[in-house]
C-alpha positions in Angstrom: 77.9 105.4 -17.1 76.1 103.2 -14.7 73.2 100.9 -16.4 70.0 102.6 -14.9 70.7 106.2 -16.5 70.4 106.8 -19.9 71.4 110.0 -21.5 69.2 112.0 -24.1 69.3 115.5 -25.5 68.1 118.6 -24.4 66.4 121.4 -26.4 70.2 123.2 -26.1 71.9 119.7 -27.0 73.2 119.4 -23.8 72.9 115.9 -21.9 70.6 114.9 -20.0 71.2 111.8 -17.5 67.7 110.2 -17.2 67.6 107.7 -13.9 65.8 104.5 -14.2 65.9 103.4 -11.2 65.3 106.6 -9.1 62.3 106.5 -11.8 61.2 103.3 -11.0 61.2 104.4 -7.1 59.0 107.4 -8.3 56.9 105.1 -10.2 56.6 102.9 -7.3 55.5 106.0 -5.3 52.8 107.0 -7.8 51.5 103.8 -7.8 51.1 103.3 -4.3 49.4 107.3 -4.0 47.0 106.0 -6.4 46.2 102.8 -4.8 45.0 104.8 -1.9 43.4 107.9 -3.2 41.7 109.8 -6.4 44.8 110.5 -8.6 46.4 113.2 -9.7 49.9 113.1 -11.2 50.6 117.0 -10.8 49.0 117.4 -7.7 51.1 114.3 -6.4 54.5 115.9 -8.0 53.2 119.2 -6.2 52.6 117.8 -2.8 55.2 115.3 -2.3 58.0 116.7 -3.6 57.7 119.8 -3.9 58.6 120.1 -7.9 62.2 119.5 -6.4 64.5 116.6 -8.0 67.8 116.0 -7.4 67.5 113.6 -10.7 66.1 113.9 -14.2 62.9 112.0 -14.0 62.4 109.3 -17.1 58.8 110.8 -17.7 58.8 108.7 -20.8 59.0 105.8 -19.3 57.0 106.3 -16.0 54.3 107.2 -18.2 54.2 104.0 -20.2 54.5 102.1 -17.6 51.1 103.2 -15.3 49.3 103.5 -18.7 50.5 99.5 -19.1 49.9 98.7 -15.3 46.7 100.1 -15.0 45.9 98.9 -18.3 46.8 95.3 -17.9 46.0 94.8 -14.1 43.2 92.1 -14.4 46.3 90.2 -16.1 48.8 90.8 -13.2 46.0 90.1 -10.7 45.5 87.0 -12.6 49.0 86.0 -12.7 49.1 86.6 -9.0 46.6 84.7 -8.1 48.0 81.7 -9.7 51.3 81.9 -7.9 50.4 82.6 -4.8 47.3 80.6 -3.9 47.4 80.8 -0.1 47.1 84.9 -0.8 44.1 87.0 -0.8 44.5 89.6 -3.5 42.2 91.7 -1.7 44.2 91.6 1.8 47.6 91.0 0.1 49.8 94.4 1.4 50.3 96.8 -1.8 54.1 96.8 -1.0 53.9 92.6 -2.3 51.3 93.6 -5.4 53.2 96.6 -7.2 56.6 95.5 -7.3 55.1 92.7 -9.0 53.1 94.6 -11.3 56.2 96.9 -12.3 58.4 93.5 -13.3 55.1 91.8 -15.2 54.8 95.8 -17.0 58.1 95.5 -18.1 58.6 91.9 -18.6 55.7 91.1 -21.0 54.7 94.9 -22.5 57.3 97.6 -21.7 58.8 98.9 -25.5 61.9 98.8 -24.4 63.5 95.8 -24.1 64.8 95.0 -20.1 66.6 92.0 -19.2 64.2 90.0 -17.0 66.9 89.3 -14.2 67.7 93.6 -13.9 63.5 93.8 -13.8 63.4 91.0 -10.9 66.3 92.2 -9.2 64.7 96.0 -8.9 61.4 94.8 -7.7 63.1 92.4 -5.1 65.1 95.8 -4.1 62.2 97.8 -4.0 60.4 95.4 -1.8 63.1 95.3 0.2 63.8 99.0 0.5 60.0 100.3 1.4 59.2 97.3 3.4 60.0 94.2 5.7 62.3 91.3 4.4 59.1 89.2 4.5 58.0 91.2 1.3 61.3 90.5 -0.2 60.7 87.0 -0.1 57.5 87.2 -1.6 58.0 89.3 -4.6 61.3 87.3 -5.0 59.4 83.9 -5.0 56.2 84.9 -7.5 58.4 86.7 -10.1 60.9 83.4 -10.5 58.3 81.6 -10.5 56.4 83.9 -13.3 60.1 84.1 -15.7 60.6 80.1 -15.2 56.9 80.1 -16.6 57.2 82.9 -18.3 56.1 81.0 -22.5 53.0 80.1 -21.2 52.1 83.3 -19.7 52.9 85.4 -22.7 50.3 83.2 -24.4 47.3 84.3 -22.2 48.7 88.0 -21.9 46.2 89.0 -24.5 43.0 87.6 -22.7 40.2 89.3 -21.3 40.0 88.5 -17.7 37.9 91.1 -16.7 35.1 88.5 -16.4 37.0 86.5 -13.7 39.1 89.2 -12.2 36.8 91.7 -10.6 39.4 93.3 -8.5 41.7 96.7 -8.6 44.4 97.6 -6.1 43.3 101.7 -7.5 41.0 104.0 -6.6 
């Protein structure tokens, strides 16, 4: 069985093979619907695809994950900001911020434990993927330089920076 599916049980004890990283891509694709409009997941689900998958959506963990990165954004903005000082947040293309903000959702809060290379190496894909190499790059450069940094960082993740962060990529 390949790493990104994980297999759980059905109601008739049956497998189920859950796809991470078709989940992430639908997590990515949430993220970016709500970075643009009012939200709403079942709408979304309707519109755009349809209630048609070819996969078994990880609901578990595409659920955590907005609930974290919506949660935690000031702290990803933050983050962000840090490593990439010759970028405005605010005119920064949403195809650089939310691969970012998946890898810093799973690095520093996610449950479930991820290896930090897998997390960086699906955000650089997913750059890569739904964009131009030039976001590759990018995403690339600002999460190495978040994992080599990555102790210090996990001592601020607690902090309120809603008084210094006053932006949102959502709606």
């Amino acid at each position: 069985m390949k790493k990104e599916e994980a297999i759980v049980k059905a109601s008739s004890d049956e497998p189920i093979t859950k796809h991470r990283k078709k989940s992430r891509k639908l997590l990515f694709q949430e993220l970016y619907a709500m970075s643009y409009n009012k939200f709403d997941a079942q709408l979304f689900k309707e519109s755009f695809f349809d209630n048609v998958f070819t996969f078994n959506q990880d609901e578990e963990y595409i659920n955590e994950m907005k609930k974290i990165i919506t949660f935690y954004e000031k702290f990803f903005i933050y983050i962000i900001k840090e490593y990439t000082p010759k970028f405005k947040i605010e005119t920064m293309s949403k195809s650089y911020i939310l691969p970012i903000y998946m890898w810093l959702a799973e690095m520093f809060y996610l449950t479930e434990e991820i290896p930090a290379k897998v997390s960086i190496n699906e955000a650089v894909e997913m750059a890569k993927v739904y964009w131009d190499d030039s976001s590759k790059k990018i995403v690339n450069w600002v999460l190495n330089k978040v994992f080599k940094n990555y102790e210090e960082l996990n001592k601020k993740k607690e902090e309120d920076f809603s008084k210094i962060i006053t932006e949102s990529c959502f709606k």
